[in-house]
N, C-alpha and C positions, 0 to 999 in steps of 0.2 A: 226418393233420392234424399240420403242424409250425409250434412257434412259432419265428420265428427271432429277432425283438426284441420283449418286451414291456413293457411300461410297467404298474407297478401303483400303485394311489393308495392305501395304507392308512394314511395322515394327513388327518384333516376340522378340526386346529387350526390356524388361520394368524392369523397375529396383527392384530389391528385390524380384522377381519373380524365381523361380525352372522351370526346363525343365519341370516340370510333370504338371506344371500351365499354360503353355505356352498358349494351346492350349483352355482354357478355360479363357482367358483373350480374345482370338480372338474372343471364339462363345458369348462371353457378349459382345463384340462391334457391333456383327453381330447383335445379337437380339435387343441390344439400336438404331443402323438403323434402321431396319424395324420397330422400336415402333414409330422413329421419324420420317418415314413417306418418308425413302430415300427406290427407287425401285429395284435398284440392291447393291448387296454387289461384291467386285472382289478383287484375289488377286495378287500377281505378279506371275510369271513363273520364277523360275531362283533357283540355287541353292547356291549362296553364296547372303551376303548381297552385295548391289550396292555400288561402293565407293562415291555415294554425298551426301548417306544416313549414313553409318560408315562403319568399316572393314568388310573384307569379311570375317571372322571368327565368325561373330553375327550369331545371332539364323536364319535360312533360313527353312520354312515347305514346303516339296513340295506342289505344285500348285493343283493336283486334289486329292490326297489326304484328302487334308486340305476342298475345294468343297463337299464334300461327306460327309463329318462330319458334315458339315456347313447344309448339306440339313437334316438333322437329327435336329439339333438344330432352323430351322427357319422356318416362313410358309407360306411366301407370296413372298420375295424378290428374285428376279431373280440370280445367280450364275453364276457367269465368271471369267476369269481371263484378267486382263488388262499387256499385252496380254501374250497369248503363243508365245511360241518360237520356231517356225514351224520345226526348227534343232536337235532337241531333240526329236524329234518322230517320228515315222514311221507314214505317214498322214491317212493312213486306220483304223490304230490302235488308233491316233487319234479322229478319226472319231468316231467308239466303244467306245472309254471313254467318251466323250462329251455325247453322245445320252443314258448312260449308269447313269451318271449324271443325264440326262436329266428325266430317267423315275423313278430313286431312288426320286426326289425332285418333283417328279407331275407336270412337265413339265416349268422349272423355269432355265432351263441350257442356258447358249448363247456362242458360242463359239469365245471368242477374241484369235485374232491371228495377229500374225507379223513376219518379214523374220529373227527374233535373231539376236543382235550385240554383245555381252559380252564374249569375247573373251578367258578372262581368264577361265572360263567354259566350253569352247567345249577343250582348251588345258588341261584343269586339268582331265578333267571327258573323255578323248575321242572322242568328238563327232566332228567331221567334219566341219569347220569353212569354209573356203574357201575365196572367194574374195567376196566386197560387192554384183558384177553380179552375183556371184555363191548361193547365199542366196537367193535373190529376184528370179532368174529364179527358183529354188529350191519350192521356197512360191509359182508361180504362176502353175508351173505342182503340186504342194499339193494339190493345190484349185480345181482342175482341177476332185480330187479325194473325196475330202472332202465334197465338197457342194452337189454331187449326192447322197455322201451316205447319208448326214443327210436332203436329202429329200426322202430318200428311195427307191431310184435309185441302182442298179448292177456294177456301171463301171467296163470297162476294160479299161487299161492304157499301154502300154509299152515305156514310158519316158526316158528319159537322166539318170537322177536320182531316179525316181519313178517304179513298177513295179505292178499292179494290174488287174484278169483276173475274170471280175463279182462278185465284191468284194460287198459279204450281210453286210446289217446290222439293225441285228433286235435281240429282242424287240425296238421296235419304239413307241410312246405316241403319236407323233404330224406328222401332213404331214410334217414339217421342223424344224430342229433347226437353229436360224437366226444365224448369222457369224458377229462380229465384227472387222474389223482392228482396227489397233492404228499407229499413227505417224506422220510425217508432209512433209514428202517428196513429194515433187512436180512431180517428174520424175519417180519414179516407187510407191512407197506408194498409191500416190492418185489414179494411172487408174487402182492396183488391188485392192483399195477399189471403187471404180466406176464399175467395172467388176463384182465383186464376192459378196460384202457386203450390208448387211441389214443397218448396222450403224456403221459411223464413225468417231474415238476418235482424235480426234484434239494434240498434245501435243506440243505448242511453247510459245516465249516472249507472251505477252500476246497483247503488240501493234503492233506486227505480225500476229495477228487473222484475221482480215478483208481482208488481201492478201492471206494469207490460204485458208479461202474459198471460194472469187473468183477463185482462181484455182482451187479450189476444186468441184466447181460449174461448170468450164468448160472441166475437163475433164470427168466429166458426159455426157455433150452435146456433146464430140466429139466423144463418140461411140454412139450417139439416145439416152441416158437416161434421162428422168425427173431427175435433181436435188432435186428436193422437193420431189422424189422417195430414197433419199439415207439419212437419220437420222442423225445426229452432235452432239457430247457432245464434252465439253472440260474437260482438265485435270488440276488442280490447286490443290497445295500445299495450307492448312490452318493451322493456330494457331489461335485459341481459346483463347482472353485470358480475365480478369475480369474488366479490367480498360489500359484506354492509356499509364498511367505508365506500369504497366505489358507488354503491349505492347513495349514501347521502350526501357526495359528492357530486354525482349526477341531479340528484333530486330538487339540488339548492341551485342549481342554474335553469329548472324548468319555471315556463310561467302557470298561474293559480292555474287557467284552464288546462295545461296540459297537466299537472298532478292531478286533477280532477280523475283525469279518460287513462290515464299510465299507469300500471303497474313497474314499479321499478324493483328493482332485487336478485339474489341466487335466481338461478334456476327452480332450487326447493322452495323456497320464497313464492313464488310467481306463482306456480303451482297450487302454494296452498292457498294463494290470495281467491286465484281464479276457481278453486273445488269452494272453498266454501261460500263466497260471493257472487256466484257466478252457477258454475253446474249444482250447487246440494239445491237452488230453486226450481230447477225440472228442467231448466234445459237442457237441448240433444247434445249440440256442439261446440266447440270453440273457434273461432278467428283469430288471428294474433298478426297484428303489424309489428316491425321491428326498427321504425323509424330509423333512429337513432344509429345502431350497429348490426342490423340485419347483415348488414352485406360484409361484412368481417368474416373469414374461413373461423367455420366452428361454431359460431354465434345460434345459428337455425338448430343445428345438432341438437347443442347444448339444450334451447328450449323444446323441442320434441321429444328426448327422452326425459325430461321431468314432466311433460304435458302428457304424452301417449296413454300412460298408465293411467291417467285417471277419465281416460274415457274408452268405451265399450266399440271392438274392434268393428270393423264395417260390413 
């Protein structure tokens, strides 16, 4: 399973917008992707807004919820979330909603996952935060449970943390739902997306890309795996904008960190930033968030037909 362009929505504020519109501003950006020719749509996991993004009191849809809806409104683009948050769910239960997903939308579910960091979340909501070993050991006995069932496997499990004894799950559509990770960690990130995963999401500097996936590449070969056996998108922030002015008018109201992760500019602009800093280093795919003015009619267009071409059709 490779992503080659995907479009992710982890903004639900838009301005002048009603709660009751919320959700229908999302499935018009989902549907403007798949017209413009991006193959997966994803959204985040999480229940307040991220603080790089604005307060955590903004609008937050949960994650499959919001999937479900999405596979109603859309009819070819693949569904995920970039990623789950393996701490927030029971991973069997997991497992059932993913493949459950998976058969409402005709087989177009992938289930992104990672070991959850957002801490204010598991303290406000209850859930079990732990130390960062205690997350990652956490995510790699999940997986342990996850990947069987969503290849239609039975496991029994009796774990640290985990508990499962021929655990079904069915209706099933596919011999497999694929598993994406997401992140950039070199010591435990990359050998459980080297282990467990079909395809995985890159998220750094962007002139930190080329040593990413050299590591990424070898901890493949250090358990016997083909690297050209394991998928790679990256993840980049976009602004859209009509002219360079526009651009450096947007660019001087962003903070250091958000220039950092943002490409700002034309359409042709962005395009060239992300071919040559981005895909000329070997990676498969692209992600693009569109913080900013995703949700603007024409905005998603605009970026898919300068993005599409420079990546090799699916």
């Amino acid at each position: 399973m490779t992503i080659r362009l995907g479009y992710q929505i982890p903004n639900f504020s838009y301005p002048g917008t009603p709660v009751d519109k919320i959700f229908g501003t999302v499935a018009a950006q989902a549907r403007e992707a798949e017209a413009a020719g991006f193959d997966t749509v994803l959204v985040m996991d999480h229940m307040y807004q991220l603080p790089t993004i604005a307060p955590a009191e903004e609008p937050m849809l949960e994650a499959y919820t919001t999937l479900g809806a999405l596979a109603r409104e859309t009819r070819a683009v693949r569904l995920a979330t970039l990623v789950t948050g393996n701490t927030y769910r029971n991973p069997a239960l997991l497992a059932k909603t993913v493949t459950t997903l998976d058969v409402i939308s005709g087989g177009r579910a992938v289930l992104g996952i990672g070991a959850g960091w957002f801490q204010r979340e598991h303290d406000d909501y209850g859930f079990t935060f732990g130390t960062w070993t205690d997350r990652f050991t956490r995510l790699d006995e999940a997986l342990r449970i996850i990947g069987p069932m969503l290849r239609g496997e039975a496991p029994t499990l009796a774990g640290r943390w985990y508990r499962v004894e021929n655990a079904l799950n069915n209706p099933r559509l596919r011999p497999a739902v694929p598993i994406m990770t997401g992140g950039s960690g070199e010591n435990r990130t990359f050998p459980l997306a080297a282990r467990y995963a079909d395809h995985h999401n890159i998220n750094c500097y962007r002139p930190d890309l080329p040593h990413k996936l050299a590591v990424l590449r070898r901890r493949c070969e250090e358990i016997g795996r083909d690297p050209a056996t394991l998928a790679t998108s990256f993840l980049s922030r976009v602004i859209v904008t009509g002219s360079t002015a526009e651009a450096a008018a947007v660019t001087a109201k962003l903070t250091d960190f958000q220039r950092s992760v943002t490409v700002v500019g034309t359409p042709d602009h962005v395009a060239s930033v992300l071919h040559d800093e981005v895909l000329a280093h070997g990676v498969g795919g692209l992600i693009v968030n569109m913080i900013h003015n995703g949700h603007e009619p024409g905005v998603v267009t605009a970026a898919g037909e300068a993005l599409r071409p420079l990546l090799p059709s699916t």
